[in-house]
mmCIF file of the N, C-alpha and C atoms, coordinates in Angstrom:
data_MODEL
# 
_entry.id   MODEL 
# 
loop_
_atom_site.group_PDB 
_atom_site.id 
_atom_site.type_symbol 
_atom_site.label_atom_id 
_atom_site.label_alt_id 
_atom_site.label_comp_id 
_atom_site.label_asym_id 
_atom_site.label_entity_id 
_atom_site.label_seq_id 
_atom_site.pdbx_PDB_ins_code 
_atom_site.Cartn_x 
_atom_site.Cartn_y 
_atom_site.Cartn_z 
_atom_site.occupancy 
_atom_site.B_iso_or_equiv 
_atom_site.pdbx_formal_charge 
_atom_site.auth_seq_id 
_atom_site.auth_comp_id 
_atom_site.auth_asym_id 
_atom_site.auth_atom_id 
_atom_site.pdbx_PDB_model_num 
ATOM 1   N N  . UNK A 1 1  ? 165.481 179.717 209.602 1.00 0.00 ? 1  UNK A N  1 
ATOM 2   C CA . UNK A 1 1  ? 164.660 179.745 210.806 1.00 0.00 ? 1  UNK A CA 1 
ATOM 3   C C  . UNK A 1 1  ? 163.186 179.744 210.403 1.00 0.00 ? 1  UNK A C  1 
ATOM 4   N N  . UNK A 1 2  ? 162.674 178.952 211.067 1.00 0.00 ? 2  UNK A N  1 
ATOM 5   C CA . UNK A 1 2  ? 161.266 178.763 210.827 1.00 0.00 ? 2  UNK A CA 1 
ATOM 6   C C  . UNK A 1 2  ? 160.122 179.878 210.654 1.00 0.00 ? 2  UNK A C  1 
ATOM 7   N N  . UNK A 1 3  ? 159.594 180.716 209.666 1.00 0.00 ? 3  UNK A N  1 
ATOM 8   C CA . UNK A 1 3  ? 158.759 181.396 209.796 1.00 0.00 ? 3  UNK A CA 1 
ATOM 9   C C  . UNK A 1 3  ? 159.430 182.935 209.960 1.00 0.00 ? 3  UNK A C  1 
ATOM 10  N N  . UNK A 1 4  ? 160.523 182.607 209.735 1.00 0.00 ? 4  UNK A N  1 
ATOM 11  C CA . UNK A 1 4  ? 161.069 184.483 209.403 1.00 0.00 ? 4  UNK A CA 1 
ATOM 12  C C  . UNK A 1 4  ? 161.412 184.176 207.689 1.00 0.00 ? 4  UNK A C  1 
ATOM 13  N N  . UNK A 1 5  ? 161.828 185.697 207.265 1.00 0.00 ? 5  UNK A N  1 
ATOM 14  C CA . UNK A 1 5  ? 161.609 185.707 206.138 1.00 0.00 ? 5  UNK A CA 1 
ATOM 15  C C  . UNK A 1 5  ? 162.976 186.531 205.808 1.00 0.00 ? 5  UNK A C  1 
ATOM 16  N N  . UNK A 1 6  ? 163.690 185.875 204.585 1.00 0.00 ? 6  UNK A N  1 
ATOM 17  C CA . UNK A 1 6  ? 164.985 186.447 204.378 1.00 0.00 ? 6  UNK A CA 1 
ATOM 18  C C  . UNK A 1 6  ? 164.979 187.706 203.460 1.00 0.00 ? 6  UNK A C  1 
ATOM 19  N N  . UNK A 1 7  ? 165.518 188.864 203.796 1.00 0.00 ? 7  UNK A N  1 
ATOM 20  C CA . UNK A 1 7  ? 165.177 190.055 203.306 1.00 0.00 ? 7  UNK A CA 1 
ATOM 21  C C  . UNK A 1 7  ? 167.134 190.437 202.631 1.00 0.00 ? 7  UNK A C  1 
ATOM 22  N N  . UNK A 1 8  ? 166.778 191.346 201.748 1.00 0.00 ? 8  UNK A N  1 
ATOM 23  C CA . UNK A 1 8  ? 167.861 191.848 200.822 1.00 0.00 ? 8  UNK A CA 1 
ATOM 24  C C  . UNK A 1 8  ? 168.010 193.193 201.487 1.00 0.00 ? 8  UNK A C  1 
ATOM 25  N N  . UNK A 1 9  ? 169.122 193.080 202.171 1.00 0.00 ? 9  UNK A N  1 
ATOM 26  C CA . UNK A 1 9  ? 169.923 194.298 203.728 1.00 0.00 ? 9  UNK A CA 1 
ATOM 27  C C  . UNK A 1 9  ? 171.581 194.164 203.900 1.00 0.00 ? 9  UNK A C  1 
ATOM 28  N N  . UNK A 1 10 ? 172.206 194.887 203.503 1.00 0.00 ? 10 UNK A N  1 
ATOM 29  C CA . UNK A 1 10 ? 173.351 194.623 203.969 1.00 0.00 ? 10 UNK A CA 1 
ATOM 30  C C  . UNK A 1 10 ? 173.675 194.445 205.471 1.00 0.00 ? 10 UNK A C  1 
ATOM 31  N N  . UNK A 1 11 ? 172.679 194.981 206.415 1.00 0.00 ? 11 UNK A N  1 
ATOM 32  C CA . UNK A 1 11 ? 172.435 194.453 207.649 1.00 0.00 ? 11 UNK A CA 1 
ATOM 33  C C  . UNK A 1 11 ? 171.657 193.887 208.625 1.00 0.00 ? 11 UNK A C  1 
ATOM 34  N N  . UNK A 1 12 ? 170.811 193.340 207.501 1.00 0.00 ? 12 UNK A N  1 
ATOM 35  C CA . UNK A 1 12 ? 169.291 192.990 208.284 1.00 0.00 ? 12 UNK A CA 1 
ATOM 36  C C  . UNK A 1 12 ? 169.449 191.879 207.286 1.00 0.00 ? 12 UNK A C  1 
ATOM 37  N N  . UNK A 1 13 ? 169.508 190.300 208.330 1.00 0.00 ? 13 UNK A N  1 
ATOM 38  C CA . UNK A 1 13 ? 169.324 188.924 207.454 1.00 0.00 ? 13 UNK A CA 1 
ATOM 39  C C  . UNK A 1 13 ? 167.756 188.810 207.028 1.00 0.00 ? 13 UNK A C  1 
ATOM 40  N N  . UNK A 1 14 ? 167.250 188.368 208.687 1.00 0.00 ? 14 UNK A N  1 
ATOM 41  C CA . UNK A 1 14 ? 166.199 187.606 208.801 1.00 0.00 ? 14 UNK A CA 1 
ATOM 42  C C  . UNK A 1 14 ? 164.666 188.615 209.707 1.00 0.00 ? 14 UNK A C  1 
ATOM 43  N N  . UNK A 1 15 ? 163.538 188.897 209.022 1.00 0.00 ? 15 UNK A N  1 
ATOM 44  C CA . UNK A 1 15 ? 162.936 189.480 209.667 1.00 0.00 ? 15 UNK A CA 1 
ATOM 45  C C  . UNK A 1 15 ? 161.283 188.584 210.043 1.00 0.00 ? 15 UNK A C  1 
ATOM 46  N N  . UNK A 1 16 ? 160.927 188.260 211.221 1.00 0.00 ? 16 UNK A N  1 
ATOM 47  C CA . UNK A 1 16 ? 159.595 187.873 211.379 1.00 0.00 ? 16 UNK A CA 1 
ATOM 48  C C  . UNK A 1 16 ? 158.546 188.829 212.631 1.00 0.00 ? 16 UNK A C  1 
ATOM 49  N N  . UNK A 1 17 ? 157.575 188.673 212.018 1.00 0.00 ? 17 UNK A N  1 
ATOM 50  C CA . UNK A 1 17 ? 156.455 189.544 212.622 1.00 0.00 ? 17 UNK A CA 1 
ATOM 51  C C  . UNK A 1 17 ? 155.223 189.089 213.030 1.00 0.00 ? 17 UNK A C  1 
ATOM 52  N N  . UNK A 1 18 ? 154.411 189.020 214.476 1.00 0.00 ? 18 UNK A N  1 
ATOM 53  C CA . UNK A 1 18 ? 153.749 188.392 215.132 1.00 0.00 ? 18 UNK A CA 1 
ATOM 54  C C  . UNK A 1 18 ? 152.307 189.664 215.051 1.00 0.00 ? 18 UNK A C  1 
ATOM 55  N N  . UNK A 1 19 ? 151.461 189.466 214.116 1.00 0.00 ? 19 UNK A N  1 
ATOM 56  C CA . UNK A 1 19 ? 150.494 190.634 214.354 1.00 0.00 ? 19 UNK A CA 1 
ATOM 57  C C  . UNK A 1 19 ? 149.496 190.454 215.189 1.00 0.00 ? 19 UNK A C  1 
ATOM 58  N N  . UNK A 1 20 ? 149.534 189.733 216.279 1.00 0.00 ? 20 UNK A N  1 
ATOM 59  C CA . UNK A 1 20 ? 148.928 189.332 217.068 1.00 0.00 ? 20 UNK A CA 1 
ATOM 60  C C  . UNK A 1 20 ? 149.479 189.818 218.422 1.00 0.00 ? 20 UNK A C  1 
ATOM 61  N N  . UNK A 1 21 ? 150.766 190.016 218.640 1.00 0.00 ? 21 UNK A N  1 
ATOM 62  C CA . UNK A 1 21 ? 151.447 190.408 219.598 1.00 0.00 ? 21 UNK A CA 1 
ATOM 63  C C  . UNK A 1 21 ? 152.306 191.886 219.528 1.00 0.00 ? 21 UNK A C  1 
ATOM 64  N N  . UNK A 1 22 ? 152.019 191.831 217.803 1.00 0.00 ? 22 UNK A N  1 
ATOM 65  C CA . UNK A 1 22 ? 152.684 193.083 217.400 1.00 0.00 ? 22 UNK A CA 1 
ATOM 66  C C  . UNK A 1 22 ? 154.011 193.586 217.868 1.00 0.00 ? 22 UNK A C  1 
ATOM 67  N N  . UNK A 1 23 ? 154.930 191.756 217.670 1.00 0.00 ? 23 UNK A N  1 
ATOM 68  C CA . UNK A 1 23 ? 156.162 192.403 217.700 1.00 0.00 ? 23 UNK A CA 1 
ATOM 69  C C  . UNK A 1 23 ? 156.814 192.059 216.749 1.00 0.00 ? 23 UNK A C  1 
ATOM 70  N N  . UNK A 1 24 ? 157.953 192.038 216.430 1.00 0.00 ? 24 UNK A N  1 
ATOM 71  C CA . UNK A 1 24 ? 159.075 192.200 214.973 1.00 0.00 ? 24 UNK A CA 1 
ATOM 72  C C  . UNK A 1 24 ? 160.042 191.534 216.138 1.00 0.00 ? 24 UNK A C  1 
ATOM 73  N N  . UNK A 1 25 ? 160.887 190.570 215.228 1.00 0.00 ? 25 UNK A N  1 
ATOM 74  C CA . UNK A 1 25 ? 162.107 190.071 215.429 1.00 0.00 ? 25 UNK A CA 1 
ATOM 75  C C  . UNK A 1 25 ? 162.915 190.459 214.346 1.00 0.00 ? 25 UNK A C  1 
ATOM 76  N N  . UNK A 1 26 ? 164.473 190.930 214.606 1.00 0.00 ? 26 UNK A N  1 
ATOM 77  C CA . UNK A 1 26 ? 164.867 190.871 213.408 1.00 0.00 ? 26 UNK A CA 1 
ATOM 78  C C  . UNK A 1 26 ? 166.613 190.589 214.015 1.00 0.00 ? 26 UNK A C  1 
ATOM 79  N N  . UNK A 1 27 ? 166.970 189.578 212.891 1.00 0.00 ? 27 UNK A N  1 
ATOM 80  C CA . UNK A 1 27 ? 168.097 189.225 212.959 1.00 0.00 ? 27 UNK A CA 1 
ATOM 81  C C  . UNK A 1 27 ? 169.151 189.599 212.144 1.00 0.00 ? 27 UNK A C  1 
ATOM 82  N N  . UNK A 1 28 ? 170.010 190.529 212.482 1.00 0.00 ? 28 UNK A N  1 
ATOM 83  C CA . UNK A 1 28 ? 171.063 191.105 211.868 1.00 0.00 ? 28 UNK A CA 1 
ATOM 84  C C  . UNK A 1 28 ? 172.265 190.547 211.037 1.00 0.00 ? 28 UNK A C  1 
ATOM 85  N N  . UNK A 1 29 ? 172.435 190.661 210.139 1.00 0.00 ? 29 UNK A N  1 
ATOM 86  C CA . UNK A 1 29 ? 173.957 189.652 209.442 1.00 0.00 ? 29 UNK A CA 1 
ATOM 87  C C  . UNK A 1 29 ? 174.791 189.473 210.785 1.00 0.00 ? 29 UNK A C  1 
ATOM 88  N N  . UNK A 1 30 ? 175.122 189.987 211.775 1.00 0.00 ? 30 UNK A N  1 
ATOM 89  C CA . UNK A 1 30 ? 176.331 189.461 212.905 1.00 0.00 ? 30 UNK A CA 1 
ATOM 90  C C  . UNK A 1 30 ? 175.639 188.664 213.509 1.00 0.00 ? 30 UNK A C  1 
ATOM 91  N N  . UNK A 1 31 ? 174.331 188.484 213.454 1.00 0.00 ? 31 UNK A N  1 
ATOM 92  C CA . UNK A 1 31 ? 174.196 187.249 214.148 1.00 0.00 ? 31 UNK A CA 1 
ATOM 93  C C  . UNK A 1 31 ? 173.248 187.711 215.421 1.00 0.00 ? 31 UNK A C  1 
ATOM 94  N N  . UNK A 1 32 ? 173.237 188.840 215.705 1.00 0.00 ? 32 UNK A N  1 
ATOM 95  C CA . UNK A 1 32 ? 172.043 189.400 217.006 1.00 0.00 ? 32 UNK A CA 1 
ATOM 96  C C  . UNK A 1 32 ? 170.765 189.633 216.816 1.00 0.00 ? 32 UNK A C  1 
ATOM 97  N N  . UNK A 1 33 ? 170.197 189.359 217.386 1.00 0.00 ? 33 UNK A N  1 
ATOM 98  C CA . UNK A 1 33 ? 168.800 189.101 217.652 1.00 0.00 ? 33 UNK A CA 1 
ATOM 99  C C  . UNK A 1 33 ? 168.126 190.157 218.529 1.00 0.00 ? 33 UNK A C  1 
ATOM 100 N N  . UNK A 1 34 ? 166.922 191.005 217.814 1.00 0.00 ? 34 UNK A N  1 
ATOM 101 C CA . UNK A 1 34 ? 166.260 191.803 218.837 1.00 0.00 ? 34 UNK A CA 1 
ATOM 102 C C  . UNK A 1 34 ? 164.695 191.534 218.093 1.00 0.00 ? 34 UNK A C  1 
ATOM 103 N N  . UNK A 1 35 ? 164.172 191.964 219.551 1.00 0.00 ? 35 UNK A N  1 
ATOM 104 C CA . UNK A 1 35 ? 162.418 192.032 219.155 1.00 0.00 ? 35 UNK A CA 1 
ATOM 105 C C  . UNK A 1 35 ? 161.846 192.994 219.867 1.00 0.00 ? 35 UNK A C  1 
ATOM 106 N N  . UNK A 1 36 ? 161.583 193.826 219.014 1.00 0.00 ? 36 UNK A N  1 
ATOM 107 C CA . UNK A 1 36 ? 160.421 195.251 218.973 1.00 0.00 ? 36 UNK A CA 1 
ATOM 108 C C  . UNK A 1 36 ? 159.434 195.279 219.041 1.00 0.00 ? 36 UNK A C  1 
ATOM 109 N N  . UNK A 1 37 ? 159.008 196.038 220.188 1.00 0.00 ? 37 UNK A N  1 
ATOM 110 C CA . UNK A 1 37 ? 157.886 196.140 220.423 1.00 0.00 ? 37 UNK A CA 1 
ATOM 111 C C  . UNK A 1 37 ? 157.085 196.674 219.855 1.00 0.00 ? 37 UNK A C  1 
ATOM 112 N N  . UNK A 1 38 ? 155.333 196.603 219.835 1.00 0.00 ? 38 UNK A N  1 
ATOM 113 C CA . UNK A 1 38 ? 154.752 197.918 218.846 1.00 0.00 ? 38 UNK A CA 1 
ATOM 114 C C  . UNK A 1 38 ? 154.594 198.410 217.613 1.00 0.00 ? 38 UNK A C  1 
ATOM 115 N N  . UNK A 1 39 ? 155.132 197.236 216.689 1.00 0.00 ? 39 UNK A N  1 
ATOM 116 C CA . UNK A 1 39 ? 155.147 197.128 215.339 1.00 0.00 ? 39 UNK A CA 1 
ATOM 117 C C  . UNK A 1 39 ? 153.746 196.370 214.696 1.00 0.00 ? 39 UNK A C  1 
ATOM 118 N N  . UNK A 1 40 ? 153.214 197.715 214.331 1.00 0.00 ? 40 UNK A N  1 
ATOM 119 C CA . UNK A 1 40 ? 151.798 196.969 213.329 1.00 0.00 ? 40 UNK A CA 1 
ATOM 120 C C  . UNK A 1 40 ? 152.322 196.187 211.741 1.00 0.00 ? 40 UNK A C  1 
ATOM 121 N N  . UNK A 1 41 ? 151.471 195.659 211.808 1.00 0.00 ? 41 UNK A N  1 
ATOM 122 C CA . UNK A 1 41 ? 151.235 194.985 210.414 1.00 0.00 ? 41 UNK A CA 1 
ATOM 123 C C  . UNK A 1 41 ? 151.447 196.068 209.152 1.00 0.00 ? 41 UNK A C  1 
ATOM 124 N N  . UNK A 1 42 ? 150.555 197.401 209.674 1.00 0.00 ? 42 UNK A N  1 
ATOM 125 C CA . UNK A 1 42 ? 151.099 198.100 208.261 1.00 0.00 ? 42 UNK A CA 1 
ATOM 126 C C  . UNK A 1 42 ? 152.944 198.468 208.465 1.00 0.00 ? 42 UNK A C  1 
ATOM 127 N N  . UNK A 1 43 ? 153.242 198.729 209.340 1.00 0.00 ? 43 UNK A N  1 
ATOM 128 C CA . UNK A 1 43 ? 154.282 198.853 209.567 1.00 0.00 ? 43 UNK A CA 1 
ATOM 129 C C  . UNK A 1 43 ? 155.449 198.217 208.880 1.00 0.00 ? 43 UNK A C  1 
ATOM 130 N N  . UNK A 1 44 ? 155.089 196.831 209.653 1.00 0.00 ? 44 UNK A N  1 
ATOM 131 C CA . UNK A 1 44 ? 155.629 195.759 208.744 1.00 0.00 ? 44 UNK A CA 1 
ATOM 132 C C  . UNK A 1 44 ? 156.128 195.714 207.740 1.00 0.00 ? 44 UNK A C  1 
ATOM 133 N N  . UNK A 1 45 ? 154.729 195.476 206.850 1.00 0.00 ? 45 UNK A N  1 
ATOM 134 C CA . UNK A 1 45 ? 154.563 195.646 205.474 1.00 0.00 ? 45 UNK A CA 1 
ATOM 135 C C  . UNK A 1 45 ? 155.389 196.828 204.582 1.00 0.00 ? 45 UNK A C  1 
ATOM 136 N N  . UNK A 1 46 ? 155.068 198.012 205.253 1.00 0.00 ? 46 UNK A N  1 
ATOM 137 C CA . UNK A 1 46 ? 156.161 198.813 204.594 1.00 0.00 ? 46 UNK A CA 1 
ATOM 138 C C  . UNK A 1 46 ? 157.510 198.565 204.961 1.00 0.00 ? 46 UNK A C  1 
ATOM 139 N N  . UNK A 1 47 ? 158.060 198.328 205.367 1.00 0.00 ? 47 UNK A N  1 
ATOM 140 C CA . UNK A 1 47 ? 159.281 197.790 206.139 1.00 0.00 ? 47 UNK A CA 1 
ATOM 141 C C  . UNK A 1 47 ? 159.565 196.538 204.925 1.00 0.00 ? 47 UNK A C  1 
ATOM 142 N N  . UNK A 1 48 ? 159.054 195.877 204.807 1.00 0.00 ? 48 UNK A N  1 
ATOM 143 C CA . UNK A 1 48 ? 159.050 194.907 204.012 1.00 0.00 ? 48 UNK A CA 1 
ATOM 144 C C  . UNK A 1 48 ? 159.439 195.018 202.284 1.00 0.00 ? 48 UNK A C  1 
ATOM 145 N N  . UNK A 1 49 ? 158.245 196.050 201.909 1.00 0.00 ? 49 UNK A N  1 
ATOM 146 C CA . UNK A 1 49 ? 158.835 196.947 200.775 1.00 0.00 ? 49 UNK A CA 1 
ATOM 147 C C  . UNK A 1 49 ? 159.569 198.288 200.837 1.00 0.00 ? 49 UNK A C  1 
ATOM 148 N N  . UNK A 1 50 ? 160.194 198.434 201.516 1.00 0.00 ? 50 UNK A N  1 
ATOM 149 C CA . UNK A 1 50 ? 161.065 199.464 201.069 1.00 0.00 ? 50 UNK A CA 1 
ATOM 150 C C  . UNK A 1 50 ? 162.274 199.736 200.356 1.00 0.00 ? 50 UNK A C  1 
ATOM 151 N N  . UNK A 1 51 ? 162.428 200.758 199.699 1.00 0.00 ? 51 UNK A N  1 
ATOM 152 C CA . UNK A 1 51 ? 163.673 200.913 198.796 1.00 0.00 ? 51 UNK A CA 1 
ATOM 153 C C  . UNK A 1 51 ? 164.670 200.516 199.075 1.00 0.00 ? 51 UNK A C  1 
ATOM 154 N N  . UNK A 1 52 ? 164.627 200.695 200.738 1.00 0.00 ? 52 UNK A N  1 
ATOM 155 C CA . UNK A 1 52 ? 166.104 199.862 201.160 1.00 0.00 ? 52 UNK A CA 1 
ATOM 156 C C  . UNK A 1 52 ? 165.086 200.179 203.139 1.00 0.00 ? 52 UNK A C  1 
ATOM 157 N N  . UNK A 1 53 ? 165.353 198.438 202.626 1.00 0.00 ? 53 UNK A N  1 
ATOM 158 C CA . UNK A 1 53 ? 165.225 197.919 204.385 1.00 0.00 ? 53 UNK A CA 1 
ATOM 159 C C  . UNK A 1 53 ? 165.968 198.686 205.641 1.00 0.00 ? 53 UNK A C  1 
ATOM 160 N N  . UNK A 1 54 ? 167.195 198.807 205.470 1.00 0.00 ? 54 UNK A N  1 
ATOM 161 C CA . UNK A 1 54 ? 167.878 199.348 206.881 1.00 0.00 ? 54 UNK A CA 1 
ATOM 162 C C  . UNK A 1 54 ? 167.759 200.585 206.751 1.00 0.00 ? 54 UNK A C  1 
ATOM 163 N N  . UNK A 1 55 ? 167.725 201.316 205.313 1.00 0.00 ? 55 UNK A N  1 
ATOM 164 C CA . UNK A 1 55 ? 167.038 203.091 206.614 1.00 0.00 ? 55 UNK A CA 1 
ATOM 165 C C  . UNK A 1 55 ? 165.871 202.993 206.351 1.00 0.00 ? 55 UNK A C  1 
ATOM 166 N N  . UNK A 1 56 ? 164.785 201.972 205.718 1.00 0.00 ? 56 UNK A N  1 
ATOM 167 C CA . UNK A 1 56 ? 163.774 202.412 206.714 1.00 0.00 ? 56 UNK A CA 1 
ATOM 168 C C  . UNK A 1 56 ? 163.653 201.962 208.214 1.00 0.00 ? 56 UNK A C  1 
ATOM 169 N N  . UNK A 1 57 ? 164.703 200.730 208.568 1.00 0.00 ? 57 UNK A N  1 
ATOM 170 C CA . UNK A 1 57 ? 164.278 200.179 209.771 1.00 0.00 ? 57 UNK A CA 1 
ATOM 171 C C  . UNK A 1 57 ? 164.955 200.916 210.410 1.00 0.00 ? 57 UNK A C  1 
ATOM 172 N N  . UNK A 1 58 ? 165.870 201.813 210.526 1.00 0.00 ? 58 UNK A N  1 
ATOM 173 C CA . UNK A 1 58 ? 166.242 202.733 211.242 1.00 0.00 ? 58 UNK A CA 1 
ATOM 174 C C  . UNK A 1 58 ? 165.575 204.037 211.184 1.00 0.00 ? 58 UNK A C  1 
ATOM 175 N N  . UNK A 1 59 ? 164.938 204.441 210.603 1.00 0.00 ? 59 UNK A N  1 
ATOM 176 C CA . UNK A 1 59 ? 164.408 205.654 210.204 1.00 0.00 ? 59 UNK A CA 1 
ATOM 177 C C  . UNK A 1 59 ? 162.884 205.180 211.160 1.00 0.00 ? 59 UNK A C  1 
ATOM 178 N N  . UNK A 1 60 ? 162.193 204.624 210.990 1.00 0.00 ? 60 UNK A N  1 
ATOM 179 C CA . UNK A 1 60 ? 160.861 204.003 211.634 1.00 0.00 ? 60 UNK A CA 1 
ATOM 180 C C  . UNK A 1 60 ? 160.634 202.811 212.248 1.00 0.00 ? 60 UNK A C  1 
ATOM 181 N N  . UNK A 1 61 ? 161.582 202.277 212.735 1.00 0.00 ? 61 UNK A N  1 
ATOM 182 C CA . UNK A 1 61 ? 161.530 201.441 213.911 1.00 0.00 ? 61 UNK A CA 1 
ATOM 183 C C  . UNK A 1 61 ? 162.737 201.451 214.568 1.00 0.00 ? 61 UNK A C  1 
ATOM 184 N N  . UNK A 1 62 ? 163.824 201.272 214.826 1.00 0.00 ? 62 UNK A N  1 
ATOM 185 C CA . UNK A 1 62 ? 164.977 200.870 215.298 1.00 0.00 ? 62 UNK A CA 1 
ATOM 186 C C  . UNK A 1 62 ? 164.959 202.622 216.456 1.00 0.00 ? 62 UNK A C  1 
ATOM 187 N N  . UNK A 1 63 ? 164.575 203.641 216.095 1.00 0.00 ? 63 UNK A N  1 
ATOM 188 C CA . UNK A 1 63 ? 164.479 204.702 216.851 1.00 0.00 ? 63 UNK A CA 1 
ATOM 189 C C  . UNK A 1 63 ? 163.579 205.069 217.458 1.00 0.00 ? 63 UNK A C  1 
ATOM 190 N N  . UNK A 1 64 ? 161.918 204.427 217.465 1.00 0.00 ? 64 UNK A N  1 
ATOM 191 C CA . UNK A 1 64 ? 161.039 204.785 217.949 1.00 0.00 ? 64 UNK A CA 1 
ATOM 192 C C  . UNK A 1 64 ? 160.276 203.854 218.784 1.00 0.00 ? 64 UNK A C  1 
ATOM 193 N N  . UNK A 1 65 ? 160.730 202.300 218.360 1.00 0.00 ? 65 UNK A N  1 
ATOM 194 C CA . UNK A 1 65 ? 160.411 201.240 219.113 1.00 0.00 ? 65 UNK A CA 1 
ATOM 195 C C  . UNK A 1 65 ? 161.071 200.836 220.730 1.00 0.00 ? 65 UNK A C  1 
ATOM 196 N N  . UNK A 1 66 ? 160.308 200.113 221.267 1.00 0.00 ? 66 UNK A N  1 
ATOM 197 C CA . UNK A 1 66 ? 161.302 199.913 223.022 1.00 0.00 ? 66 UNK A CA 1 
ATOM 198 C C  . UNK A 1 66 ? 161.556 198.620 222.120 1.00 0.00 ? 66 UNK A C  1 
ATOM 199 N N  . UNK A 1 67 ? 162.985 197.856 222.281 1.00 0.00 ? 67 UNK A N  1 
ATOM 200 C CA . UNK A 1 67 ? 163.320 196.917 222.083 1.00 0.00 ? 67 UNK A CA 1 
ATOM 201 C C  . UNK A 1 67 ? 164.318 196.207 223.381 1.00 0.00 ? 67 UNK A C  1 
ATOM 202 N N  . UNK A 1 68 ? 164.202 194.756 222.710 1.00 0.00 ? 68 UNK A N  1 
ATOM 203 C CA . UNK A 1 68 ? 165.313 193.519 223.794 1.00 0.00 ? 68 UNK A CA 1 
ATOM 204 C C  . UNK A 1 68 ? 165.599 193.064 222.817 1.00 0.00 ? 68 UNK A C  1 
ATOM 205 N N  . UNK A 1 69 ? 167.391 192.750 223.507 1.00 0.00 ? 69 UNK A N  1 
ATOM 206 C CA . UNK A 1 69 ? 168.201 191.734 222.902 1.00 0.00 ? 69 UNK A CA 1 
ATOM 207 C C  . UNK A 1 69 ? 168.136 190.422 223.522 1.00 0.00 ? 69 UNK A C  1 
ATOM 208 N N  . UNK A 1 70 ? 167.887 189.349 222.356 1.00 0.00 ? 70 UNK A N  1 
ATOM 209 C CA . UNK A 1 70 ? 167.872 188.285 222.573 1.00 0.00 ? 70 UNK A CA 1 
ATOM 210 C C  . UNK A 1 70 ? 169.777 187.608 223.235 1.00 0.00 ? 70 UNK A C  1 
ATOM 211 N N  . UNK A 1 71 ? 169.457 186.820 224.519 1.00 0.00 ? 71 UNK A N  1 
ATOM 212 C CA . UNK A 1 71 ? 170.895 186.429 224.235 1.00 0.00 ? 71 UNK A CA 1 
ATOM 213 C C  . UNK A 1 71 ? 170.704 185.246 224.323 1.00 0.00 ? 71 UNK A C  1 
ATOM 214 N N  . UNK A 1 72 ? 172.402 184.637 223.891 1.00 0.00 ? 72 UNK A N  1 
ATOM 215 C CA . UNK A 1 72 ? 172.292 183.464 223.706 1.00 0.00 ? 72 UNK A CA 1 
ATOM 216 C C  . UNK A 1 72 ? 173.564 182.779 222.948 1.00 0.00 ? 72 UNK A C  1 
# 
């Protein structure tokens, strides 16, 4: 997908981030699609490097963000 970026997650494929709108898409290995609101750039970024992607994205975004599921 154009402009997301493939990350090493046993449950997180594909993640892209709009710092302009400051939201996060992230696409899960099953295939679902959500986009979070309220996600800064530093945010991101750490998200990006972390020891392990899914607890930080659960630990600091997935619990504190308002999110939508994409359908489709």
């Amino acid at each position: 997908m154009l402009g997301f970026t493939q990350v090493e997650s046993s449950n997180i494929d594909l993640l892209k981030h709009d710092s302009d709108t400051m939201e996060l898409i992230v696409v899960f290995k099953s295939g679902a699609m959500y986009k979070y609101s309220d996600v800064s750039s530093r945010e991101y970024e750490a998200l990006l490097h972390a020891d392990s992607i899914g607890s930080h994205f659960n630990r600091h975004i997935k619990t504190g963000k308002s999110f939508e599921k994409f359908e489709g």
